[in-house]
mmCIF file of the N, C-alpha and C atoms, coordinates in Angstrom:
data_MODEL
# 
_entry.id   MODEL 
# 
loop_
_atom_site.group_PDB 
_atom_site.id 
_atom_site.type_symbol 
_atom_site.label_atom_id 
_atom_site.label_alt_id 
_atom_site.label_comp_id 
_atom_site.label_asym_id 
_atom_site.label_entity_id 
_atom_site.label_seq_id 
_atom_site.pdbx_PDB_ins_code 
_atom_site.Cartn_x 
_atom_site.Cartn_y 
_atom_site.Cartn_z 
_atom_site.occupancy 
_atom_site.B_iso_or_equiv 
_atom_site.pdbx_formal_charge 
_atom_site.auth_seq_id 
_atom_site.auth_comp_id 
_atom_site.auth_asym_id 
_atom_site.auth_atom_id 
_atom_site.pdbx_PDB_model_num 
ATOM 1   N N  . UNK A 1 1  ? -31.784 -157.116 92.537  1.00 0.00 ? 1  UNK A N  1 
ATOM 2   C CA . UNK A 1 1  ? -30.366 -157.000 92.837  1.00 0.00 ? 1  UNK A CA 1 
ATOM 3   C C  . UNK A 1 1  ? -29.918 -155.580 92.505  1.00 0.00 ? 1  UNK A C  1 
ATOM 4   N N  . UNK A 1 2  ? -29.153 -155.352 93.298  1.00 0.00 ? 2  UNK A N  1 
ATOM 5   C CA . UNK A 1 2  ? -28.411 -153.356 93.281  1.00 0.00 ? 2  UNK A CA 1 
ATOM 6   C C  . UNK A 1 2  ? -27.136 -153.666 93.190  1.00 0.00 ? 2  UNK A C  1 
ATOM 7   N N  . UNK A 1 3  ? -26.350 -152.868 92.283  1.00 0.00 ? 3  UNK A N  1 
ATOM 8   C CA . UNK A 1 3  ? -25.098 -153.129 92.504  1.00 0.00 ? 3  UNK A CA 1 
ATOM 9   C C  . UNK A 1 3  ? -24.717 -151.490 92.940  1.00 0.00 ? 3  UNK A C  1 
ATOM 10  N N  . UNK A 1 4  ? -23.661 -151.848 94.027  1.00 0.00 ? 4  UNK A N  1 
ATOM 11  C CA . UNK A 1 4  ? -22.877 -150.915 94.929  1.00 0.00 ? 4  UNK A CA 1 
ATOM 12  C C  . UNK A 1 4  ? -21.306 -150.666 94.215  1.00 0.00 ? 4  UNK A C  1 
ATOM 13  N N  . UNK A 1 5  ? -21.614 -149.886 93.087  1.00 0.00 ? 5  UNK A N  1 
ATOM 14  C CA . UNK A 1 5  ? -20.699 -148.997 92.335  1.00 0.00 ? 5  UNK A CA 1 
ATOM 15  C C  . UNK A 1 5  ? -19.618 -148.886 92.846  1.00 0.00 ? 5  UNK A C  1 
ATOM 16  N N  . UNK A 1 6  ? -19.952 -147.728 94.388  1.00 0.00 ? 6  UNK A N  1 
ATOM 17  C CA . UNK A 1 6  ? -18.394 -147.090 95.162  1.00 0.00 ? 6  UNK A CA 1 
ATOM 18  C C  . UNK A 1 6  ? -17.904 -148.384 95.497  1.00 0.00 ? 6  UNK A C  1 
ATOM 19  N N  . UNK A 1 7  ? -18.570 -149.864 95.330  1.00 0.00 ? 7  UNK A N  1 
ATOM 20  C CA . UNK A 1 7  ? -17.612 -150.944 96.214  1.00 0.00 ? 7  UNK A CA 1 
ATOM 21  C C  . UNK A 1 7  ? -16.577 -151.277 95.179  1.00 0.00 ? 7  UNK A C  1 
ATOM 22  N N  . UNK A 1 8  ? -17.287 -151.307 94.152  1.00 0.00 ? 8  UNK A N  1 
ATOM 23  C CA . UNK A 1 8  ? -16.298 -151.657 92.621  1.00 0.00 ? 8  UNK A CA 1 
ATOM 24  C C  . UNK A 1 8  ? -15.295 -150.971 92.660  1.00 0.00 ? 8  UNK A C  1 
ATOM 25  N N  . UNK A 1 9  ? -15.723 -149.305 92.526  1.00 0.00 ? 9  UNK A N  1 
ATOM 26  C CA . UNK A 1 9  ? -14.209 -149.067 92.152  1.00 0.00 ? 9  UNK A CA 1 
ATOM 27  C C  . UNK A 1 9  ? -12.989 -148.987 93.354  1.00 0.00 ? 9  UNK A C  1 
ATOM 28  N N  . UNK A 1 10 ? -13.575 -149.367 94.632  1.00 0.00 ? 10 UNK A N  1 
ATOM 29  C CA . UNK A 1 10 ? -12.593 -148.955 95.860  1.00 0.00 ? 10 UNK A CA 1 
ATOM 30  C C  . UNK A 1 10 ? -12.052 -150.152 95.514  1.00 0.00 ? 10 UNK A C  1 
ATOM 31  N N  . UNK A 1 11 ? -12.625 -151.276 94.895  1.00 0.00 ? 11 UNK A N  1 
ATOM 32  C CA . UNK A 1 11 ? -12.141 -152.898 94.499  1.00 0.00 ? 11 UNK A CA 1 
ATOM 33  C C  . UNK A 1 11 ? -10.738 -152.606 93.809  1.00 0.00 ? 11 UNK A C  1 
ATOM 34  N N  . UNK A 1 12 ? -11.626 -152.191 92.553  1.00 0.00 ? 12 UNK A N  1 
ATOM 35  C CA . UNK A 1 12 ? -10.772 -151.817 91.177  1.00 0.00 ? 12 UNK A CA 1 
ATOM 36  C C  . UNK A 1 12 ? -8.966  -151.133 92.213  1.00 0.00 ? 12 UNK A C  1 
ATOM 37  N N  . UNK A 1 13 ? -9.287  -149.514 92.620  1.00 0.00 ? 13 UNK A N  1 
ATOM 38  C CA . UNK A 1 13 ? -8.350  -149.141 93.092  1.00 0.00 ? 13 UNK A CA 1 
ATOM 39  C C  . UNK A 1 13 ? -7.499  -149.515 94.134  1.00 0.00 ? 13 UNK A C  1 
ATOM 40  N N  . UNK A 1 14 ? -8.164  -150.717 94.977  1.00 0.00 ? 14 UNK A N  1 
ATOM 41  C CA . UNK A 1 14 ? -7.035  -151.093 95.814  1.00 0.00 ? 14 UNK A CA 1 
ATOM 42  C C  . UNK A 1 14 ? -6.360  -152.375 95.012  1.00 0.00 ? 14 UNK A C  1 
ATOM 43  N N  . UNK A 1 15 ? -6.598  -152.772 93.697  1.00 0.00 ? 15 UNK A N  1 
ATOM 44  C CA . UNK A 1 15 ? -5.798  -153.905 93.301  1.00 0.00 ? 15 UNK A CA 1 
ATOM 45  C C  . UNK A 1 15 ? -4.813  -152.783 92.073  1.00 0.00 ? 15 UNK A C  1 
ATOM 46  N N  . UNK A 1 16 ? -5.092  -152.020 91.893  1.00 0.00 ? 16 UNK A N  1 
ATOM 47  C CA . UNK A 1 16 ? -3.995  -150.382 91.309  1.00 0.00 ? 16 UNK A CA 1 
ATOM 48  C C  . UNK A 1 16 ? -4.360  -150.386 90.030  1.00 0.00 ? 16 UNK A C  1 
ATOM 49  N N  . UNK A 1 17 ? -5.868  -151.122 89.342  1.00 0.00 ? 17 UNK A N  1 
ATOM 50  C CA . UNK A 1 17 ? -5.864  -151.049 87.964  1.00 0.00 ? 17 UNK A CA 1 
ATOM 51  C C  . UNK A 1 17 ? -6.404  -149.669 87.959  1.00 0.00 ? 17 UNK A C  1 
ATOM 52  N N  . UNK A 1 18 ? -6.397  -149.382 86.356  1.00 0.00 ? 18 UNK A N  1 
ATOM 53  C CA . UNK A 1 18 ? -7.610  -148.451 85.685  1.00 0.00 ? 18 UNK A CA 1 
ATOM 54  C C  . UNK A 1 18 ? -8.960  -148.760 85.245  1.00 0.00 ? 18 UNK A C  1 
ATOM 55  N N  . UNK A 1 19 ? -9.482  -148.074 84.827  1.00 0.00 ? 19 UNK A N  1 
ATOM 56  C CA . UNK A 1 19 ? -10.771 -148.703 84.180  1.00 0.00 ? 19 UNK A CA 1 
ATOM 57  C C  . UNK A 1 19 ? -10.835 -149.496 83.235  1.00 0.00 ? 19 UNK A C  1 
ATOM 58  N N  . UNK A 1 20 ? -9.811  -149.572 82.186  1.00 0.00 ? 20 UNK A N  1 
ATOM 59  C CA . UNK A 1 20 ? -9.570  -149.846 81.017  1.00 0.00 ? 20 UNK A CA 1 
ATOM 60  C C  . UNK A 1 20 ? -8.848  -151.129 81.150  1.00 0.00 ? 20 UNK A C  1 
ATOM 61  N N  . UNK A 1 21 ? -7.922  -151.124 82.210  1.00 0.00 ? 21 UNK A N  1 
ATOM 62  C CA . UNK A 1 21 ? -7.414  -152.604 82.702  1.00 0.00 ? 21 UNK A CA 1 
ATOM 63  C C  . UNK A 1 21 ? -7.903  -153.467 82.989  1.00 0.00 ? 21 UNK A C  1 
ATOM 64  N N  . UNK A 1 22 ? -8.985  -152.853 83.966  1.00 0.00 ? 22 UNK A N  1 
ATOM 65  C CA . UNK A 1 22 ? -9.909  -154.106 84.439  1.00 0.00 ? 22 UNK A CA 1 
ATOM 66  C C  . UNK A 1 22 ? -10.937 -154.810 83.597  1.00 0.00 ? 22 UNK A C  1 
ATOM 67  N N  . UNK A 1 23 ? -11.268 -153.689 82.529  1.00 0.00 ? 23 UNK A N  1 
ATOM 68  C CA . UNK A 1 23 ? -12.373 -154.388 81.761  1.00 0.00 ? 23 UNK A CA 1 
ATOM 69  C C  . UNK A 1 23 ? -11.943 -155.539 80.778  1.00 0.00 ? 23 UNK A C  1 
ATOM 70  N N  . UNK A 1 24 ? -10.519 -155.052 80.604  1.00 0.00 ? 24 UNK A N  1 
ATOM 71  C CA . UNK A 1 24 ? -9.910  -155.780 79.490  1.00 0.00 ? 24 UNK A CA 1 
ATOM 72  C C  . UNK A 1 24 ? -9.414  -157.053 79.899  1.00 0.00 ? 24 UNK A C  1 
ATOM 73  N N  . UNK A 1 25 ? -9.298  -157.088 81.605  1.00 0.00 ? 25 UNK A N  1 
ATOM 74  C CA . UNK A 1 25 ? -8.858  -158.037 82.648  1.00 0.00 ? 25 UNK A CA 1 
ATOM 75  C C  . UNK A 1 25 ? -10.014 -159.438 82.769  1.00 0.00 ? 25 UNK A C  1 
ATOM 76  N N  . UNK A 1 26 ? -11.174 -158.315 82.678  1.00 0.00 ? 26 UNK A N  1 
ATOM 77  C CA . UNK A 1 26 ? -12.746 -159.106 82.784  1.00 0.00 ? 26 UNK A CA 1 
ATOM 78  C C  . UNK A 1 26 ? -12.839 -159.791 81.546  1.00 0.00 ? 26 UNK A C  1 
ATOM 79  N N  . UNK A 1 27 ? -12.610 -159.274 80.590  1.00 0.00 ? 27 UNK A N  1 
ATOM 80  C CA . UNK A 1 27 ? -13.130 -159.710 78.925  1.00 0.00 ? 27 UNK A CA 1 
ATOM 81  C C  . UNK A 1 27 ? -14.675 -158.685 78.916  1.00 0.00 ? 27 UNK A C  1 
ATOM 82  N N  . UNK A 1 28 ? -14.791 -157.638 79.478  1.00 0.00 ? 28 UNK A N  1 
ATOM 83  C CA . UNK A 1 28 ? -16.286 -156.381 79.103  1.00 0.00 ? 28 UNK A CA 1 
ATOM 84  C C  . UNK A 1 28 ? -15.326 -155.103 78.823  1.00 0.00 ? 28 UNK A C  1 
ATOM 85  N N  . UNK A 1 29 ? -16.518 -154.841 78.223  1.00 0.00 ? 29 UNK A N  1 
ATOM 86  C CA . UNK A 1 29 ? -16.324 -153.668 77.477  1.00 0.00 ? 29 UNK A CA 1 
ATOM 87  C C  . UNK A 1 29 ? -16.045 -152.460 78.791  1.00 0.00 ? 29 UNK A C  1 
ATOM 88  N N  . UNK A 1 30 ? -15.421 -151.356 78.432  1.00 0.00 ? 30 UNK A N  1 
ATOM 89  C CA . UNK A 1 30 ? -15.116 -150.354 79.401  1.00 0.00 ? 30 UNK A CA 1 
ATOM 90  C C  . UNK A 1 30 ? -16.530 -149.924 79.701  1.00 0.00 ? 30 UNK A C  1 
ATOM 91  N N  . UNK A 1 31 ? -17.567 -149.260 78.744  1.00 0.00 ? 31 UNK A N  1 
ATOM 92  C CA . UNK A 1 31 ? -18.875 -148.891 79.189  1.00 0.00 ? 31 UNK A CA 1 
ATOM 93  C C  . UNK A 1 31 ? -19.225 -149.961 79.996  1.00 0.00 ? 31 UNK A C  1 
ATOM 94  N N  . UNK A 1 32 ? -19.226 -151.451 80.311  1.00 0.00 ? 32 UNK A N  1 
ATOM 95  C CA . UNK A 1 32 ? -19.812 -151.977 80.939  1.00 0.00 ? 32 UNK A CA 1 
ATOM 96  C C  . UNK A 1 32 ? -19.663 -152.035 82.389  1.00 0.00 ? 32 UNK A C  1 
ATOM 97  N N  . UNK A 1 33 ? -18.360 -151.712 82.318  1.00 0.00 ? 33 UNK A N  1 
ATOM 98  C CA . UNK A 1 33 ? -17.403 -151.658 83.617  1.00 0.00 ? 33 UNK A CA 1 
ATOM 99  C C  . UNK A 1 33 ? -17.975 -150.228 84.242  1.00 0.00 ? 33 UNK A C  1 
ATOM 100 N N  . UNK A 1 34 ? -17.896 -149.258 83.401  1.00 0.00 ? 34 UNK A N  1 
ATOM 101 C CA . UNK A 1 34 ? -18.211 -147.815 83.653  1.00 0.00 ? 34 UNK A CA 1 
ATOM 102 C C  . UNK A 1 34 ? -19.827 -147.969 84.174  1.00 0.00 ? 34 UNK A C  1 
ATOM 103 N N  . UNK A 1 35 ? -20.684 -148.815 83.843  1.00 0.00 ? 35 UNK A N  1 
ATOM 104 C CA . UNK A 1 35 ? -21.966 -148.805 84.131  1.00 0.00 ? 35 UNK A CA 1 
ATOM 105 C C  . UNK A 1 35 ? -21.879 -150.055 85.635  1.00 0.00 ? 35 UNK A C  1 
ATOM 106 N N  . UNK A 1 36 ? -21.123 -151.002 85.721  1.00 0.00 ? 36 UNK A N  1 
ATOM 107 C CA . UNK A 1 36 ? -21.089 -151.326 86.826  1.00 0.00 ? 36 UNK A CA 1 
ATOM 108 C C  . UNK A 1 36 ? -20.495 -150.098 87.787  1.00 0.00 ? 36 UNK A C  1 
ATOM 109 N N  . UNK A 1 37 ? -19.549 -149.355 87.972  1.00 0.00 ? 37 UNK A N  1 
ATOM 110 C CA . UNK A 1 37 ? -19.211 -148.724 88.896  1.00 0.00 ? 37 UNK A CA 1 
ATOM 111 C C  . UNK A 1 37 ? -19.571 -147.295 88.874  1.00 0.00 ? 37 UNK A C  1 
ATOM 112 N N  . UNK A 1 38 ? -21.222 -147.441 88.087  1.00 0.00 ? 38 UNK A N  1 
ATOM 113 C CA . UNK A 1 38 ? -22.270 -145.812 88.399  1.00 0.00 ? 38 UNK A CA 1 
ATOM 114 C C  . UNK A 1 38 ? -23.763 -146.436 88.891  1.00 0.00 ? 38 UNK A C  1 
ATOM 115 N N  . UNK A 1 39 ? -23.410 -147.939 89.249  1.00 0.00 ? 39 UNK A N  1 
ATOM 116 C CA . UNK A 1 39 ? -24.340 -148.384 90.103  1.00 0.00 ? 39 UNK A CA 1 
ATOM 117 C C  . UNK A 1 39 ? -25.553 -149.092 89.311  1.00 0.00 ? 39 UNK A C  1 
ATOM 118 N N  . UNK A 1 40 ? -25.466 -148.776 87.923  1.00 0.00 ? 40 UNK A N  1 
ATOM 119 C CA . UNK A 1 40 ? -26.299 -149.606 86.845  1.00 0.00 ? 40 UNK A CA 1 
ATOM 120 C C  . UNK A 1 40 ? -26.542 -150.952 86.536  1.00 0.00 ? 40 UNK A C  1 
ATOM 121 N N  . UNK A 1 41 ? -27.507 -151.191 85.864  1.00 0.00 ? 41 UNK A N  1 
ATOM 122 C CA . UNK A 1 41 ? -27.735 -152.574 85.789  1.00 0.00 ? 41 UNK A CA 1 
ATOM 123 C C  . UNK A 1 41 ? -26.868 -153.132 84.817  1.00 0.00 ? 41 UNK A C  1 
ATOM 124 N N  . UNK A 1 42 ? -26.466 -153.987 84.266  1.00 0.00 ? 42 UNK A N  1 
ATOM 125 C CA . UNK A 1 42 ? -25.319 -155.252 83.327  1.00 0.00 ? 42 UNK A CA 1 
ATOM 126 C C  . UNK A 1 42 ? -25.954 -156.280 83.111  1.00 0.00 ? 42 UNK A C  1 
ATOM 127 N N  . UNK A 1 43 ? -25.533 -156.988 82.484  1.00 0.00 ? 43 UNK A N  1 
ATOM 128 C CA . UNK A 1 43 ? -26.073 -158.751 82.059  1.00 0.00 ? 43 UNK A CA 1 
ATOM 129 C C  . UNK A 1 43 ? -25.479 -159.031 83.411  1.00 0.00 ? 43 UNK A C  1 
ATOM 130 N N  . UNK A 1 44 ? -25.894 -160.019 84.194  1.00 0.00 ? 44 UNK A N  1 
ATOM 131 C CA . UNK A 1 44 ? -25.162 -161.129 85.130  1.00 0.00 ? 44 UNK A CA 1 
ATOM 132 C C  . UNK A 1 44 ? -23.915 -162.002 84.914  1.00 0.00 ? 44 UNK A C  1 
ATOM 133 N N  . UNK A 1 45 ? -23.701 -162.097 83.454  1.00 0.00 ? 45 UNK A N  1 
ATOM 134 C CA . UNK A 1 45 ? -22.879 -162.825 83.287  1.00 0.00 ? 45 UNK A CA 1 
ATOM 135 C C  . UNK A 1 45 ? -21.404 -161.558 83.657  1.00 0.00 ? 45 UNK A C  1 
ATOM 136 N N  . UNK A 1 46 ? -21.623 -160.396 83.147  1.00 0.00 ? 46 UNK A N  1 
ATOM 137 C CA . UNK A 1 46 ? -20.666 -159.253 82.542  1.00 0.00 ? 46 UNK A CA 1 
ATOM 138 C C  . UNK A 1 46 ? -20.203 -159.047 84.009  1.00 0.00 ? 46 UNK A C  1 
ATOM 139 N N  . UNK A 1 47 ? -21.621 -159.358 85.411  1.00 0.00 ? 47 UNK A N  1 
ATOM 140 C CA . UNK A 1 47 ? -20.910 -158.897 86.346  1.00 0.00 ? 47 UNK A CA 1 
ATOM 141 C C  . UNK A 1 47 ? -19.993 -160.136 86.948  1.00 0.00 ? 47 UNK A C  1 
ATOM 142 N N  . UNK A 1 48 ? -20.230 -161.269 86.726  1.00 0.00 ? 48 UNK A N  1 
ATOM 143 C CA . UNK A 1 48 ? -19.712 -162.142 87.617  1.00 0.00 ? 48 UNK A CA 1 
ATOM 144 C C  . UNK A 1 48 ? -18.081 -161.900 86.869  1.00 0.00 ? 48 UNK A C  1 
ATOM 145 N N  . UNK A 1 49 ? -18.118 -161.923 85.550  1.00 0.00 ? 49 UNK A N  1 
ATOM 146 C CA . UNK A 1 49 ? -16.410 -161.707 84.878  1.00 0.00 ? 49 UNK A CA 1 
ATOM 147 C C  . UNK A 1 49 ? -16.045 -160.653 85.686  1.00 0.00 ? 49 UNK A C  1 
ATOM 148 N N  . UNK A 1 50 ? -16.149 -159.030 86.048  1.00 0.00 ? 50 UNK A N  1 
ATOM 149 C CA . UNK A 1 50 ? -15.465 -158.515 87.001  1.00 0.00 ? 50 UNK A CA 1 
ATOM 150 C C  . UNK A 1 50 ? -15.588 -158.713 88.163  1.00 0.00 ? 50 UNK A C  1 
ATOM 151 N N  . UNK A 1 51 ? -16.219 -159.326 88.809  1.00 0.00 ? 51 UNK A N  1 
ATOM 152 C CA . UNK A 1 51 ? -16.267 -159.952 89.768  1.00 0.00 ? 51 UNK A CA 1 
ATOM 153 C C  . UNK A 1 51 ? -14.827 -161.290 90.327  1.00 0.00 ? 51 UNK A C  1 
ATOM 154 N N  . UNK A 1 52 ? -14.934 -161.946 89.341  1.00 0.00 ? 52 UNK A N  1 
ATOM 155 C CA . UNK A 1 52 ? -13.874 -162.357 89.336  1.00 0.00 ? 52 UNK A CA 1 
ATOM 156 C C  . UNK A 1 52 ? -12.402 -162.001 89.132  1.00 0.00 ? 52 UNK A C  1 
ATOM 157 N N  . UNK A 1 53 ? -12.488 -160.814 88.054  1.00 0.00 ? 53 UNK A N  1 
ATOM 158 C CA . UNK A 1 53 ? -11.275 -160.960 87.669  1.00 0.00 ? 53 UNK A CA 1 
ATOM 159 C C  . UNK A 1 53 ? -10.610 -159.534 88.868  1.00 0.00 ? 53 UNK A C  1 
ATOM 160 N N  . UNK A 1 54 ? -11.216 -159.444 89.886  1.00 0.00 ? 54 UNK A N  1 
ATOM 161 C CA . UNK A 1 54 ? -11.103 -158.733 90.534  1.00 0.00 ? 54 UNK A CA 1 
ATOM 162 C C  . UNK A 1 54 ? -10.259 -160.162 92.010  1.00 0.00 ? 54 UNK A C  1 
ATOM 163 N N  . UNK A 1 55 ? -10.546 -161.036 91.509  1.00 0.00 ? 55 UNK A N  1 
ATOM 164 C CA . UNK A 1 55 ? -10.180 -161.991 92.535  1.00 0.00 ? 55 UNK A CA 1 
ATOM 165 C C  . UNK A 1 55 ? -11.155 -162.432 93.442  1.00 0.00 ? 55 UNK A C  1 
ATOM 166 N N  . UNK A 1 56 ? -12.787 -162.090 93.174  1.00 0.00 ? 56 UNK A N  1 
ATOM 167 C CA . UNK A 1 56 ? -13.532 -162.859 94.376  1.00 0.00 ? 56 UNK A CA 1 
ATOM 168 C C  . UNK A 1 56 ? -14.439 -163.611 93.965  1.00 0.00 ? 56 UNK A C  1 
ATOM 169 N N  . UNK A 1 57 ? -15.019 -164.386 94.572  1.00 0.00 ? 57 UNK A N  1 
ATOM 170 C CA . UNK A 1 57 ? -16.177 -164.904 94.425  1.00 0.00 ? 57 UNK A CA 1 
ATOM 171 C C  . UNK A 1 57 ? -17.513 -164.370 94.455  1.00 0.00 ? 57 UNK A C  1 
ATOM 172 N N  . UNK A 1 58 ? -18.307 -164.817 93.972  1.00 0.00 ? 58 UNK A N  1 
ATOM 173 C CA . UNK A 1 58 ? -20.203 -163.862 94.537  1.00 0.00 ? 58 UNK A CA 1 
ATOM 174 C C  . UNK A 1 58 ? -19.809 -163.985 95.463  1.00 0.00 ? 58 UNK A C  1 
ATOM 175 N N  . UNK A 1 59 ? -20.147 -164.774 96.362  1.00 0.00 ? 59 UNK A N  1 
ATOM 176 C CA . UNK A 1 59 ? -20.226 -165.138 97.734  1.00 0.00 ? 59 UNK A CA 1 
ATOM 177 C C  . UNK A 1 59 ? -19.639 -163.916 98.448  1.00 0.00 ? 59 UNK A C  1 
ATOM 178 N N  . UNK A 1 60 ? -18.369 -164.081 97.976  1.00 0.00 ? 60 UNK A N  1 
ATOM 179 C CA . UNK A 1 60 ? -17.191 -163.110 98.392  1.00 0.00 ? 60 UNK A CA 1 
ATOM 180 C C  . UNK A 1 60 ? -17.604 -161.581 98.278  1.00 0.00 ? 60 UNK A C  1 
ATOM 181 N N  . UNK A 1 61 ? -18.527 -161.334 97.173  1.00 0.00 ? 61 UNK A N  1 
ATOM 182 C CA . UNK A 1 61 ? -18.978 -159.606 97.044  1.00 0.00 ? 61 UNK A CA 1 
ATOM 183 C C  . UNK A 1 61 ? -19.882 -159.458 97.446  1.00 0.00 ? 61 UNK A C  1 
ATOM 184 N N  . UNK A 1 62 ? -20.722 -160.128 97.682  1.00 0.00 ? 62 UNK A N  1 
ATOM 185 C CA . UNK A 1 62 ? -22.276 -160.122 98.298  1.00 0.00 ? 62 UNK A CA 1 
ATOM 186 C C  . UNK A 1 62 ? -21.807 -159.555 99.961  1.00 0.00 ? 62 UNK A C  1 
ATOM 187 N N  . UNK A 1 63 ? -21.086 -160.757 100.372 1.00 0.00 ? 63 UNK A N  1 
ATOM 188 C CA . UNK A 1 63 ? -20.625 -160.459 101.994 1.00 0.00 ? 63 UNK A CA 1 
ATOM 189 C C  . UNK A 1 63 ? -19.973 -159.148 102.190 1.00 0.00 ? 63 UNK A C  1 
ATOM 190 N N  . UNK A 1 64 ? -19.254 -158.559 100.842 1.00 0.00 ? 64 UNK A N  1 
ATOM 191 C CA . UNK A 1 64 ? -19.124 -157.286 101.036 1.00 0.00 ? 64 UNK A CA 1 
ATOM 192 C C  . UNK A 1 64 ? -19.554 -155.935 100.499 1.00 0.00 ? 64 UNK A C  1 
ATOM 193 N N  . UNK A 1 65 ? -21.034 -156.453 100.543 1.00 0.00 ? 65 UNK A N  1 
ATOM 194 C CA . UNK A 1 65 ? -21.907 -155.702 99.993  1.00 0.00 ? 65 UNK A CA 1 
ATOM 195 C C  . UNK A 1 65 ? -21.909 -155.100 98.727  1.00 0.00 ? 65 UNK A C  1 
ATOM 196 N N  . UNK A 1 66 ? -20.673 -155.712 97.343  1.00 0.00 ? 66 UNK A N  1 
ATOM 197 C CA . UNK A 1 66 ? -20.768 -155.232 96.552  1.00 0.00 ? 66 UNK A CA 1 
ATOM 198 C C  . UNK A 1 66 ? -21.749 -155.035 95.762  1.00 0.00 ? 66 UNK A C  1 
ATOM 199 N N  . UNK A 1 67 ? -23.023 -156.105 96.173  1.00 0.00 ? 67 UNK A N  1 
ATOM 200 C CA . UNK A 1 67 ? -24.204 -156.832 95.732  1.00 0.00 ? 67 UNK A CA 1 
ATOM 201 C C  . UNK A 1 67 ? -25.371 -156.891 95.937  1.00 0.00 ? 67 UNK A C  1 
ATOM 202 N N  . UNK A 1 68 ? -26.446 -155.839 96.413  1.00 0.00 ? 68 UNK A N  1 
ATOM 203 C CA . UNK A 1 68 ? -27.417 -156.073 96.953  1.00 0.00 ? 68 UNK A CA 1 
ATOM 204 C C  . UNK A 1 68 ? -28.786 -156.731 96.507  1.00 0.00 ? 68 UNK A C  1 
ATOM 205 N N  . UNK A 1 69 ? -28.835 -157.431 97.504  1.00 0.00 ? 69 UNK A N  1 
ATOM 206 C CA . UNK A 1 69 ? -30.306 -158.207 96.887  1.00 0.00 ? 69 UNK A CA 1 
ATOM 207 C C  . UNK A 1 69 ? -31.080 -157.197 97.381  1.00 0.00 ? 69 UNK A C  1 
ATOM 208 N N  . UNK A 1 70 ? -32.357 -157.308 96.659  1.00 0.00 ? 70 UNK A N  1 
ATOM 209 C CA . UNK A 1 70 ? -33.758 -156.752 96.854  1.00 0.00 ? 70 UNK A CA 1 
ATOM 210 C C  . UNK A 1 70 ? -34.210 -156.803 98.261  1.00 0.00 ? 70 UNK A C  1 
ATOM 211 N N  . UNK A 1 71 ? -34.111 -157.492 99.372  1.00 0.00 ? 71 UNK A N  1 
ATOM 212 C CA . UNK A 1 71 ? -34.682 -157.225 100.554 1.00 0.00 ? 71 UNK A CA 1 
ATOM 213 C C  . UNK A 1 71 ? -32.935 -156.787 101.345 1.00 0.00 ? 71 UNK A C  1 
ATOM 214 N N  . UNK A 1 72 ? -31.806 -156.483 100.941 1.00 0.00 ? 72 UNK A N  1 
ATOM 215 C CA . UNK A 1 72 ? -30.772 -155.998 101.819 1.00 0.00 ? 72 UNK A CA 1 
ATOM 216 C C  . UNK A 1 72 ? -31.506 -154.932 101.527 1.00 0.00 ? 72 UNK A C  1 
ATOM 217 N N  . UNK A 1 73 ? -32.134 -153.935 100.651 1.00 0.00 ? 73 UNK A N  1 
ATOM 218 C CA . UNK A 1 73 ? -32.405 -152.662 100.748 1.00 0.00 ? 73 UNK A CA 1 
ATOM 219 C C  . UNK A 1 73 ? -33.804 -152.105 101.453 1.00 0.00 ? 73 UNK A C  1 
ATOM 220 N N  . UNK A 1 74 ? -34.055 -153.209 101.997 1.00 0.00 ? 74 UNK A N  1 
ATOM 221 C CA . UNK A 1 74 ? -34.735 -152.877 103.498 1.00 0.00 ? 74 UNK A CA 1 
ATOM 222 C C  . UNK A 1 74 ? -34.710 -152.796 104.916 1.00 0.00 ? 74 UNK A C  1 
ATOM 223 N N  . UNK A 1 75 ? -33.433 -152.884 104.750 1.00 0.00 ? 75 UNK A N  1 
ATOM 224 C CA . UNK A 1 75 ? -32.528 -153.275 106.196 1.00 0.00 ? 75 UNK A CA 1 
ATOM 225 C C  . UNK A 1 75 ? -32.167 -151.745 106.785 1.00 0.00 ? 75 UNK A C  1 
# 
């Protein structure tokens, strides 16, 4: 799984938080948030909390590529 950073924060900025909002929004730490949106790896759990508290579902970020599985990056 890859996570697609620039999708996070275009996320983050079209709902008008900061970095610091959202993490605190999620219940993660700002570095964690900061390491989701430089494309780094996280616990699964850390991503699904911004994931949500962003308002979507997996389902919902995957379809918009916030999420890549291992064979989307052969496409």
């Amino acid at each position: 799984m890859k996570i697609n950073g620039t999708a996070f924060v275009k996320a983050r900025e079209s709902h008008l938080l900061g970095v610091l909002e959202l993490a605190n929004k999620a219940d993660v730490t700002f570095k964690t948030l900061s390491r989701i949106e430089k494309g780094q790896s996280v616990k699964l759990v850390s991503l699904r909390k911004v994931i949500k508290a962003l308002g979507l579902t997996v389902d919902e970020a995957l379809a918009k590529r916030m999420i890549l599985m291992d064979n989307d990056d052969k496409k």
